[in-house]
TORDRENKOL-609300 format. One record per residue: z, y, x of N, C-alpha, C in turn. Coordinates in steps of 0.1 Angstrom, whole numbers, padded with zeros to 4 digits, always signed. Example, Ala and Ser with C-alpha at 12.3 -4.5 7.8 and 13.67 -1.06 7.14 Angstrom:
BEGIN
+0078-0057+0132+0078-0045+0123+0078-0033+0132 +0071-0022+0128+0071-0011+0137+0079+0000+0129 
! end
This chain:
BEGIN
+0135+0004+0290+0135+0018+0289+0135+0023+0275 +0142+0030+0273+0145+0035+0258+0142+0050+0254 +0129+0050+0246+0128+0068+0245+0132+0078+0243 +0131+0089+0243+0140+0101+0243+0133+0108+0234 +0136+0116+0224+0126+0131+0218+0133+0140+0228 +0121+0147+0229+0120+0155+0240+0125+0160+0257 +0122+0147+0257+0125+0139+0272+0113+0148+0278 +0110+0147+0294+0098+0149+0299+0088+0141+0298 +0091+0130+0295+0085+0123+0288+0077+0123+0275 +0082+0130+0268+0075+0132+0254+0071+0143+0260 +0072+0150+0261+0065+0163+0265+0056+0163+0270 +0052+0152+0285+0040+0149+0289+0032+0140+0277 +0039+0133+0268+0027+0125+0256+0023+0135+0247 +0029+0146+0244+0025+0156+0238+0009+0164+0242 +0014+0169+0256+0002+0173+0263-0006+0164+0269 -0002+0149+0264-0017+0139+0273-0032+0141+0267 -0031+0147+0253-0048+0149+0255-0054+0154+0260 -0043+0170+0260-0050+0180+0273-0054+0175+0286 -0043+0167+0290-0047+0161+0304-0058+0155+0306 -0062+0146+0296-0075+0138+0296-0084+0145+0291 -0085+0153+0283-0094+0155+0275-0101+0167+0286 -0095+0175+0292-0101+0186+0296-0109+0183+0310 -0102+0174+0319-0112+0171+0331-0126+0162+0323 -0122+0156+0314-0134+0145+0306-0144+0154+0302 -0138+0165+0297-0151+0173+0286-0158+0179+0301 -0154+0184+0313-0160+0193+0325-0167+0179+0334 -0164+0169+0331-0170+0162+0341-0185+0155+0332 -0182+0156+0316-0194+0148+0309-0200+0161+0300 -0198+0174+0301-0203+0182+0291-0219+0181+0299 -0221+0178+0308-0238+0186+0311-0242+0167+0316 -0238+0158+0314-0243+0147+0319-0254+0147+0307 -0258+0134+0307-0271+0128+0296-0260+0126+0283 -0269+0123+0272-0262+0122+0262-0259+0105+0262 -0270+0100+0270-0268+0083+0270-0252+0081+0274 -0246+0088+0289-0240+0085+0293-0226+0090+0286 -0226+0103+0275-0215+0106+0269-0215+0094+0259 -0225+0089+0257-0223+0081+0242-0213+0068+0245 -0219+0060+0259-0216+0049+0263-0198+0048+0269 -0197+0064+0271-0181+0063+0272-0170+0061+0263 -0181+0071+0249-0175+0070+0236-0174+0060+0231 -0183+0049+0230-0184+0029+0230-0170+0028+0236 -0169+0029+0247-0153+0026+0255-0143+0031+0246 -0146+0045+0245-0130+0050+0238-0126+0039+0226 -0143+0039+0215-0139+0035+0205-0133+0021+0204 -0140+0013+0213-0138-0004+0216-0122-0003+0220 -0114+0003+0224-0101+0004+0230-0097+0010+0221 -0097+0015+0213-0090+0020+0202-0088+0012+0188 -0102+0003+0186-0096-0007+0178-0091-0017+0179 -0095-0022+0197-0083-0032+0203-0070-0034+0200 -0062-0017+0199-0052-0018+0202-0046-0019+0191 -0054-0013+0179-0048-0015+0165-0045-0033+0163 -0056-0043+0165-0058-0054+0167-0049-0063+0171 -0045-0056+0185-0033-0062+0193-0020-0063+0186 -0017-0051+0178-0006-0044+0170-0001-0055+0158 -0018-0057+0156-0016-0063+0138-0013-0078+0148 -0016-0085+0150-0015-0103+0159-0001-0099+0161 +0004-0092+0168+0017-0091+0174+0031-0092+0158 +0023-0084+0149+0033-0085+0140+0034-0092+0130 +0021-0099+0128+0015-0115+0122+0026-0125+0129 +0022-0125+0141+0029-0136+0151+0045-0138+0148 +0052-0122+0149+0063-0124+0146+0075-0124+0135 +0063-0117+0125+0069-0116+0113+0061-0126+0099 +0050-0127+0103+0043-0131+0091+0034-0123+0084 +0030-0126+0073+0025-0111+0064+0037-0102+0059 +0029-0092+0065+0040-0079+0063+0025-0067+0060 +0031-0060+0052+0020-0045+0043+0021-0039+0060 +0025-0042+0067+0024-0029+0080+0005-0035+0085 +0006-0043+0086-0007-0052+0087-0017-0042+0082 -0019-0039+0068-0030-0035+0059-0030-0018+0067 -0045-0020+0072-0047-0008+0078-0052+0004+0066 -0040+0008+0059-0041+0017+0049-0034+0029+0059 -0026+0029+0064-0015+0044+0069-0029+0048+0075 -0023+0060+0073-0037+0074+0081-0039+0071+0093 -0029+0064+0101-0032+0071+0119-0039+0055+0121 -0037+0041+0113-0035+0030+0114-0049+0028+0115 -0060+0033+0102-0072+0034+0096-0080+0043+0107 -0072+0051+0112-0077+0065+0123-0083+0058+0135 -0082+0046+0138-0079+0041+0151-0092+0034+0143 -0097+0027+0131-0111+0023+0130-0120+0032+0132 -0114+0047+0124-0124+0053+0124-0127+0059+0141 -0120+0056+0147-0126+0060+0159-0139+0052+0164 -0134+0036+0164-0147+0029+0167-0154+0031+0156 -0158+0032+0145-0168+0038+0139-0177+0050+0142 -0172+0059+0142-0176+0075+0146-0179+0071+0156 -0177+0065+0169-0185+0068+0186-0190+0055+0190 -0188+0046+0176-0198+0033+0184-0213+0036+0174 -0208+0042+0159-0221+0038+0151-0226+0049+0152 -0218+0064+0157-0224+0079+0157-0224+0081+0141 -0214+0072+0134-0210+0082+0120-0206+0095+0116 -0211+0101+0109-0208+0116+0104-0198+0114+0095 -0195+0103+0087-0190+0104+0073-0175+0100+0082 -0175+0090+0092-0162+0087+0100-0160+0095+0108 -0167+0106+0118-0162+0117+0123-0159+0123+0111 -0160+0127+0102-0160+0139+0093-0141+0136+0090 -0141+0121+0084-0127+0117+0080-0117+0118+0097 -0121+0111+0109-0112+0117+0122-0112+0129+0122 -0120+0140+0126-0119+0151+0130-0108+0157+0119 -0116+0158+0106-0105+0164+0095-0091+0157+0094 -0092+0148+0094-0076+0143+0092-0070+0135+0101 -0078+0123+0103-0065+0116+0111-0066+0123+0124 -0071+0134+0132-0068+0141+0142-0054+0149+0144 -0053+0157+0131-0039+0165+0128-0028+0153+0124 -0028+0143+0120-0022+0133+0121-0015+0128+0130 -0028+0122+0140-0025+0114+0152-0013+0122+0161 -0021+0136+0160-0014+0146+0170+0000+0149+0167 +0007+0152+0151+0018+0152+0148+0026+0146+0148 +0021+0130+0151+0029+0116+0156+0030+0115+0169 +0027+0126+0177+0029+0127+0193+0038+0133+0192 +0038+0144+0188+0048+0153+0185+0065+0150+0180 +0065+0146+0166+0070+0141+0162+0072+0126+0158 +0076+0121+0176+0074+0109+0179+0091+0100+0177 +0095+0104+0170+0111+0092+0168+0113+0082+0164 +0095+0074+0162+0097+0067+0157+0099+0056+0167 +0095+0061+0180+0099+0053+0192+0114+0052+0198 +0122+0059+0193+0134+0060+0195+0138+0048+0187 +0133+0041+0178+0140+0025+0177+0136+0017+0182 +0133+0015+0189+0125+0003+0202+0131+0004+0213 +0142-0007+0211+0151-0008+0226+0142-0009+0238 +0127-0010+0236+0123-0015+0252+0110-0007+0246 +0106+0005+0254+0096+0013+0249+0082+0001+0254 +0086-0007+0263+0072-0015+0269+0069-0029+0261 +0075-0027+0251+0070-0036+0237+0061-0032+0232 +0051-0042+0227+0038-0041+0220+0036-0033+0207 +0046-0034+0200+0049-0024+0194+0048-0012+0196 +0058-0006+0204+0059+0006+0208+0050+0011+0215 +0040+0000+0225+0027+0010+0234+0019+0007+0219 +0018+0005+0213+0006+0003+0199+0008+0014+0196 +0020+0020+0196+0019+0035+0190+0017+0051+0198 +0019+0042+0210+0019+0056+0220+0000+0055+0221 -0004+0046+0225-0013+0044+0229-0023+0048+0218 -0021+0040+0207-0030+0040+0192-0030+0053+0188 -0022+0062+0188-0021+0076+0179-0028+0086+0193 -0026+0081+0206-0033+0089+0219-0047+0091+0214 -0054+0079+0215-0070+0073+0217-0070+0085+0201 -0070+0082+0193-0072+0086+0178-0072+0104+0183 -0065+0110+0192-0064+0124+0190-0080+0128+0201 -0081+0115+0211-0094+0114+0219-0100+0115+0217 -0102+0102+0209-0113+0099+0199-0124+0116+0196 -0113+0118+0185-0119+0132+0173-0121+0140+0185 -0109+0144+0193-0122+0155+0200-0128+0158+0213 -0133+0140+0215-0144+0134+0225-0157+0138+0214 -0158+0130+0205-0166+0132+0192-0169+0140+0187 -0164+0151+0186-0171+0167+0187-0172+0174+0198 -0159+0175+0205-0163+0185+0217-0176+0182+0227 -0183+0165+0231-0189+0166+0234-0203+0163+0228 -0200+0165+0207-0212+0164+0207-0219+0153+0205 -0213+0141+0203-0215+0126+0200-0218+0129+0187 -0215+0135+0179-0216+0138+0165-0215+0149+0159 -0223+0154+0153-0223+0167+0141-0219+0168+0131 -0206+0172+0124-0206+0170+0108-0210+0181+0101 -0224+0175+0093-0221+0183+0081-0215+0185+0068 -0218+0197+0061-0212+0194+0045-0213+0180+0039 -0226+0176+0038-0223+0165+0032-0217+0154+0037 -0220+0150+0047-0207+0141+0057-0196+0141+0053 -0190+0157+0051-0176+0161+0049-0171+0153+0037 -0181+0156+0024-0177+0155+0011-0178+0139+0007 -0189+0133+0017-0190+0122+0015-0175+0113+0023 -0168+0115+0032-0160+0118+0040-0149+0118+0030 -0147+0131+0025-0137+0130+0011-0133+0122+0000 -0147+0116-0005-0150+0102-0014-0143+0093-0008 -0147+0087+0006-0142+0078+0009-0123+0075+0008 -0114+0089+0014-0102+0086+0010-0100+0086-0001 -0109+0091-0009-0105+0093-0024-0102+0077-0027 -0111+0069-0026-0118+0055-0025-0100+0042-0018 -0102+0053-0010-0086+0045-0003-0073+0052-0007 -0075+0058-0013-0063+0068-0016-0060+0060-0031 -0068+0056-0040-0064+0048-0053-0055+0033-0049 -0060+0029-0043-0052+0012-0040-0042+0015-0031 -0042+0029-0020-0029+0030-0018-0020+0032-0025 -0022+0042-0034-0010+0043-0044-0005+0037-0053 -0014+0022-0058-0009+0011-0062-0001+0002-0057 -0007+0000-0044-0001-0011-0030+0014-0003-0030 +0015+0006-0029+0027+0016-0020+0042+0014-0032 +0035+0015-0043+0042+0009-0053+0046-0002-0055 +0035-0011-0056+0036-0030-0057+0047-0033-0045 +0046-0031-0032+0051-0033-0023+0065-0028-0020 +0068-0020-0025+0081-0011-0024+0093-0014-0034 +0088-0011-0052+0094-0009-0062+0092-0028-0065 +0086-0037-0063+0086-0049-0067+0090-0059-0055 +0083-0060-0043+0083-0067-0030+0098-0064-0023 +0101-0049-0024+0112-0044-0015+0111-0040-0001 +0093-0042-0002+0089-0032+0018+0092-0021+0016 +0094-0012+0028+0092+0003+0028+0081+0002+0038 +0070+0007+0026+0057+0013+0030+0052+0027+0026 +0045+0036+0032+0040+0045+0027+0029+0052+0029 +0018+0040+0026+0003+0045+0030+0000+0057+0024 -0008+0065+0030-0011+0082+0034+0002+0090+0028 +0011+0084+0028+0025+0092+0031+0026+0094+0017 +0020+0090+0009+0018+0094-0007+0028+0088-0020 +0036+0076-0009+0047+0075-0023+0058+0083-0023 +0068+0089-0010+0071+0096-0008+0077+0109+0004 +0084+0115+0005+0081+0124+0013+0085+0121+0027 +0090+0107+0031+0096+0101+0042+0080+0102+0052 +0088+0109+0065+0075+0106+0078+0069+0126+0074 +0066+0127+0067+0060+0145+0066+0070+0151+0059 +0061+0165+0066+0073+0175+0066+0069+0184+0055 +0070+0174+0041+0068+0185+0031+0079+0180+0021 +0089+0179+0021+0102+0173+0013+0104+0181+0001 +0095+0194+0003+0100+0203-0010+0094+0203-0019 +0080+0193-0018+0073+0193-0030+0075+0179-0036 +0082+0174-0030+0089+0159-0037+0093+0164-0049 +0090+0172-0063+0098+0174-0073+0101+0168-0083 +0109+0164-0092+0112+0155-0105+0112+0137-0100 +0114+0130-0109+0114+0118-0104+0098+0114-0106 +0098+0097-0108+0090+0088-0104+0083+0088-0115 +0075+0082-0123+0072+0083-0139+0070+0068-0136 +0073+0059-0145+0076+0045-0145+0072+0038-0157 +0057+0031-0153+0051+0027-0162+0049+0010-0159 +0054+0004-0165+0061-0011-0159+0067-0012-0147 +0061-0020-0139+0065-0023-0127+0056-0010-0112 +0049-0005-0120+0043+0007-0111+0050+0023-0116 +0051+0025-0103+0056+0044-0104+0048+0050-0097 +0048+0064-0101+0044+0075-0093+0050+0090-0093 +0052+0097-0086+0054+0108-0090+0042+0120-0090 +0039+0121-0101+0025+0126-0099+0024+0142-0095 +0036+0148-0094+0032+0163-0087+0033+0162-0072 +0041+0154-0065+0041+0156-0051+0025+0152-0048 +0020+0136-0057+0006+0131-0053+0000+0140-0051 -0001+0150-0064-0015+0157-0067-0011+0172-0055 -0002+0179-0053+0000+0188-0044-0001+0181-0028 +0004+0172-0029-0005+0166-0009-0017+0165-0012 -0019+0160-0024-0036+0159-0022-0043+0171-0021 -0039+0184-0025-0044+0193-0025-0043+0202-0016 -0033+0201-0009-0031+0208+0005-0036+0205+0016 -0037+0184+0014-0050+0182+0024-0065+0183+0024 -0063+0186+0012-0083+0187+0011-0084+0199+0016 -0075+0211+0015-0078+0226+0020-0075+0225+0035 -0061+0220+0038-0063+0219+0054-0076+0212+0060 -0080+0204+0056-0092+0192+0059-0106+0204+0061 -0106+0208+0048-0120+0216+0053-0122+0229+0063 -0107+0233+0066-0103+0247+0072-0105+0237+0088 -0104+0223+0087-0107+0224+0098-0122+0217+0101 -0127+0216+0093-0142+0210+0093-0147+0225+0095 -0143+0238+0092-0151+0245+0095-0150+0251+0112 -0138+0245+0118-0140+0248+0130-0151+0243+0138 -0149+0228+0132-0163+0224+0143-0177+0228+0138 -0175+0240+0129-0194+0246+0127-0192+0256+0134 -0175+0261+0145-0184+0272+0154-0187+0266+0164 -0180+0254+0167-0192+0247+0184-0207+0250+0183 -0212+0252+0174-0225+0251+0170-0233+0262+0164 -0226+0275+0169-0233+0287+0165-0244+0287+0174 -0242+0282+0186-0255+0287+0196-0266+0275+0197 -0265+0266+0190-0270+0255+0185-0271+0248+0173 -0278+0258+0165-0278+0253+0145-0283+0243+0148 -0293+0239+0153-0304+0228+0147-0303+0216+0155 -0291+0213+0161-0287+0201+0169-0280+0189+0157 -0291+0179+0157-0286+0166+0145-0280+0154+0157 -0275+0152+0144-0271+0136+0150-0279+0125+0142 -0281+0115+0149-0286+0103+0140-0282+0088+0149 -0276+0079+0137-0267+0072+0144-0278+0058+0148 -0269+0048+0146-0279+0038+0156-0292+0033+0145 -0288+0034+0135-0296+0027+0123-0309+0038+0123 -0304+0048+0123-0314+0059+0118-0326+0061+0132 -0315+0058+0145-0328+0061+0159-0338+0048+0159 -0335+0038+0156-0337+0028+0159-0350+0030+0148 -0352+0032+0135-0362+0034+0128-0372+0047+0128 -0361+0056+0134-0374+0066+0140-0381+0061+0148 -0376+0051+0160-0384+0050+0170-0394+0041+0167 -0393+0035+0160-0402+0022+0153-0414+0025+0145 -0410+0039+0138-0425+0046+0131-0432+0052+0140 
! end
């Protein structure tokens, strides 16, 4: 079976979160918190499965290949999901919710990359239907019901962290490309291929031995996502108008409350 953009098919992958997501939130919004948490264990344990399954599959058939290094946003999205709803991280909800959520989602969307997969029921190809699904779950299983609260500092701490992964991507993306000959483009940052911002690709590369960059497109995505990112961290502080003083504390932190 061979994919279609905008088949009925894609159309239903588009709207599969709705589908799931909305009987999920009405059947678990008033249960115990035990029982939302232990679903969230499920989501997340199946979400880094699948990344797992993805990376063996392309070990097995190719060898080391940079697709392996879970640097791409949606790739890394799929840890942060088991993070965020196995450990009840704020700092890994903070990075799903804000980012790899609008990610995952725009890869449902703008899904063609399944249109080169002669047989959509290749490991490959459910790695991505599947992997980029759970990721859009994930984030908003993890807030809408409340598994997690982000705060500011979460957020910012949250921020650090890509900052943290955002340096060796942009070295790797280079090494790998301009030297190796892969086409890689972890958080989309060497260039504008895969997002839909082609028009701030401006001037060339700047070329300092064997490493390049183009440092206006870097520094303008970086700056566009940190402003999208928080415009949407401020949505999930209105789930919580009618409940300010609802915390989260993840497993480390209950476990030593309960012990004093």
């Amino acid at each position: 079976m061979v994919f279609e953009m905008w088949s009925v098919w894609h159309i239903l992958y588009i709207l599969s979160p709705i589908i799931i997501m909305v009987p999920l939130y009405f059947l678990l919004r008033h249960r115990s918190y035990k029982t939302r948490y232990i679903i969230g264990v499920i989501i997340g344990i199946i979400s880094l499965l699948i990344l797992i399954v993805r990376n063996i599959d392309i070990y097995v058939n190719n060898g080391f290949d940079p697709e392996i290094i879970p640097l791409q946003v949606c790739h890394f999205g799929n840890i942060m999901v088991f993070i965020a709803l196995v450990f009840r991280s704020k700092i890994a909800t903070s990075i799903l919710w804000c980012l790899n959520l609008l990610a995952a989602f725009s890869s449902l969307v703008v899904a063609d990359a399944l249109t080169g997969y002669a047989d959509i029921f290749c490991i490959r190809a459910q790695a991505y239907i599947w992997g980029h699904l759970f990721i859009v779950i994930g984030a908003l299983y993890a807030v809408l019901l409340k598994i997690v609260r982000i705060d500011f500092k979460s957020f910012l701490w949250g921020m650090g962290v890509l900052l943290l992964l955002l340096i060796p991507s942009i070295i790797l993306n280079s090494y790998f490309n301009d030297v190796l000959g892969f086409h890689v483009n972890y958080f989309y940052i060497y260039n504008s291929d895969g997002v839909p911002f082609e028009f701030l690709y401006i001037g060339d590369r700047a070329v300092y031995g064997w490493f390049t960059i183009n440092w206006i497109y870097t520094i303008l995505i970086v700056l566009i996502f940190s402003v999208l990112m928080f415009g949407i961290y401020c949505i999930q502080k209105l789930l919580y108008l009618k409940d300010k003083d609802y915390k989260t504390y993840n497993i480390f932190q209950k476990k030593k409350s309960l012990n004093s």
